[in-house]
C-alpha positions, -999 to +999 in steps of 0.1 A: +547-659-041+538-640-070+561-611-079+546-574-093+565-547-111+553-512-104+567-481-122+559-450-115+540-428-142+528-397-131+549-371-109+544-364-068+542-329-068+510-317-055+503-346-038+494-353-003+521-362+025+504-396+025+509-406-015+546-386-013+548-411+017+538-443+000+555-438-033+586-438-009+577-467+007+570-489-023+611-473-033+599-452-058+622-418-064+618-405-096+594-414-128+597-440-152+612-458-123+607-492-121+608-517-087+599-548-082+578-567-053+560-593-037+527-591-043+514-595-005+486-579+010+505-550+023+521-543-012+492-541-031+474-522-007+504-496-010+498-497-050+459-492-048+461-458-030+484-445-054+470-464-086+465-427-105+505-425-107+518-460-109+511-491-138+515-522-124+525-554-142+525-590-127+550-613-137 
């Protein structure tokens, strides 16, 4: 399976419980950090409702 890095760009203050709650999910604790997953359906689901503070890169 194909493997995606996501890092997060933009800060979770002001956000909604829900974003604070997916960025923690996907491991994501502070910016510029960077994870790495596989890209299954329930991943990149996680990455499309928070797209406005992630970049994502497929390896």
């Amino acid at each position: 399976m194909a493997t995606i890095k996501v890092k997060q760009v933009r800060s979770a203050i002001g956000r909604t419980k829900t974003q604070k709650r997916t960025l923690e999910a996907l491991g994501l604790k502070r910016l510029h950090q960077v994870v790495t997953h596989d890209a299954s359906p329930a991943v990149l689901g996680m990455v499309a409702a928070v797209r406005h503070l992630v970049e994502v890169q497929e390896n």
